[in-house]
C-alpha positions in Angstrom: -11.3 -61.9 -17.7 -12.6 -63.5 -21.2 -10.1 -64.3 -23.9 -9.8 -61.8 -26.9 -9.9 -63.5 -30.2 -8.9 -61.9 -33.3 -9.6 -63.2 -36.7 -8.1 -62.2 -40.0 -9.4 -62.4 -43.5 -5.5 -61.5 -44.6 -7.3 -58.9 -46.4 -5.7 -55.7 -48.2 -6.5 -53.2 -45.4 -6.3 -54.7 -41.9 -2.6 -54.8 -41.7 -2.2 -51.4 -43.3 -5.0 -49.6 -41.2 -4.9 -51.7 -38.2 -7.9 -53.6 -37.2 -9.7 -57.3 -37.3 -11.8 -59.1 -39.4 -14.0 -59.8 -36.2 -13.1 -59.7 -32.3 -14.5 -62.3 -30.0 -14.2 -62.1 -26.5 -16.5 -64.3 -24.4 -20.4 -64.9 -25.6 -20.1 -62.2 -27.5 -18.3 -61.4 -31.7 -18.1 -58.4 -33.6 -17.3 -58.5 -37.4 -15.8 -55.5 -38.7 -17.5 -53.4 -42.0 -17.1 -56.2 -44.6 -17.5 -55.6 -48.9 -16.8 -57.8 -51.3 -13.4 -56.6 -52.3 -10.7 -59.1 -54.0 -7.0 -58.8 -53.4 -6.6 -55.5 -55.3 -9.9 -54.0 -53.3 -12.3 -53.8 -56.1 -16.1 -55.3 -55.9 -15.7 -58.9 -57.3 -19.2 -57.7 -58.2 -18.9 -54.4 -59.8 -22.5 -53.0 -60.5 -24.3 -56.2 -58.6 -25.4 -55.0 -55.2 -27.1 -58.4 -54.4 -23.8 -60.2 -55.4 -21.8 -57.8 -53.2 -24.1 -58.4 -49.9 -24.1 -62.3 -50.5 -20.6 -62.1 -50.5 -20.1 -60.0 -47.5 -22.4 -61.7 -45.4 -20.5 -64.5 -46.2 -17.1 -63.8 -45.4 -18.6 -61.9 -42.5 -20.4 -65.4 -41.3 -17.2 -67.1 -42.5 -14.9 -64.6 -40.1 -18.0 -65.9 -37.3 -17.5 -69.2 -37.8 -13.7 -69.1 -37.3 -14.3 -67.3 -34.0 -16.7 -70.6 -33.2 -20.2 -68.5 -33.6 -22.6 -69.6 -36.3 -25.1 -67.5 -38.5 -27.9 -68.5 -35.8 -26.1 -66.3 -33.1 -26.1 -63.0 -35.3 -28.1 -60.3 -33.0 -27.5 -57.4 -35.5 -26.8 -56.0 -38.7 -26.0 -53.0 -40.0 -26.0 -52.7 -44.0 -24.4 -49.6 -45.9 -24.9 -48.8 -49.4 -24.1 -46.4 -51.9 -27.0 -45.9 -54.1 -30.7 -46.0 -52.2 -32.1 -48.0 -55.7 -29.7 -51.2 -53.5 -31.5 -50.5 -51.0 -34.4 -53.1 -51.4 -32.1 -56.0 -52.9 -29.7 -55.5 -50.3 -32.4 -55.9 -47.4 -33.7 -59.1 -49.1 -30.7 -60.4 -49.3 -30.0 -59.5 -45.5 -33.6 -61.4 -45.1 -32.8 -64.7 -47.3 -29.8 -65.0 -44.6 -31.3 -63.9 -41.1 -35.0 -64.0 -41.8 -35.7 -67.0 -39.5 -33.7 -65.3 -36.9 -34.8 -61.8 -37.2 -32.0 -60.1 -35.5 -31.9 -56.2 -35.4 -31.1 -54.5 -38.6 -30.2 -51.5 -39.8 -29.7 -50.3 -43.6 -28.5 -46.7 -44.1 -26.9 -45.2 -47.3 -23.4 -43.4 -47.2 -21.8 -41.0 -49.4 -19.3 -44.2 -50.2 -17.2 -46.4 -49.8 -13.4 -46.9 -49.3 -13.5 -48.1 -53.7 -16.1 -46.7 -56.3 -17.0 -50.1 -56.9 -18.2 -51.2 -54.0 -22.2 -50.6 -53.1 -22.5 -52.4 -50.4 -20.6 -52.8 -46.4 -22.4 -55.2 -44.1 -21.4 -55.4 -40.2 -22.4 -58.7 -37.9 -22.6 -58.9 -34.1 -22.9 -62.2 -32.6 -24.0 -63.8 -29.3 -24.2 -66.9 -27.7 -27.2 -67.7 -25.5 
């Protein structure tokens, strides 16, 4: 049976609501809905949704690279913003990141999010060839 690996960001809700930053078990990593929320859970980008996908895409790559996956093994994506004006800066950004890898994508626009200032939730999956 593979190993389960679980990495933590030490952020403000995974010990109070249970879950991971990501889970790795064998060839394969899952990174957990990801904003750009500081230690008191508001956007360290308020009003910026390009800021806040950079920066969740990169503590999402960061939590991948603690579980020993890289950028280059990211299969899919899955984006979720707030206001559908995001939604064309928030896909470039998720292009600028993954464009020479292509993997699948999706971009879909909730209600909200957990904080009125965040716009933007990214998810990563991860394999290894």
């Amino acid at each position: 049976m593979a190993e389960r690996r679980l990495v933590s960001s030490g952020g403000l809700y995974e010990a109070r609501y249970g879950y991971s930053r990501a889970v790795a078990v064998g060839d394969s990593c899952w990174v957990a809905g990801t904003t750009d929320a500081g230690p008191d859970g508001r956007s360290r980008h308020p009003e910026d949704a390009a800021g806040q996908a950079r920066a969740a895409f990169g503590i999402g790559i960061a939590a991948l690279e603690e579980a020993g996956f890289g950028a280059a093994d990211v299969v899919r994506t899955r984006m979720y913003i707030v206001r559908s004006k995001d939604a064309a800066v928030v896909a470039a950004v998720n292009g600028e990141l993954f464009g020479a890898i292509r993997p699948a994508s999706t971009l879909v626009q909730v209600a909200g999010l957990i904080d009125p200032s965040l716009l933007v939730e990214v998810e990563l999956e991860a394999r290894r060839a």
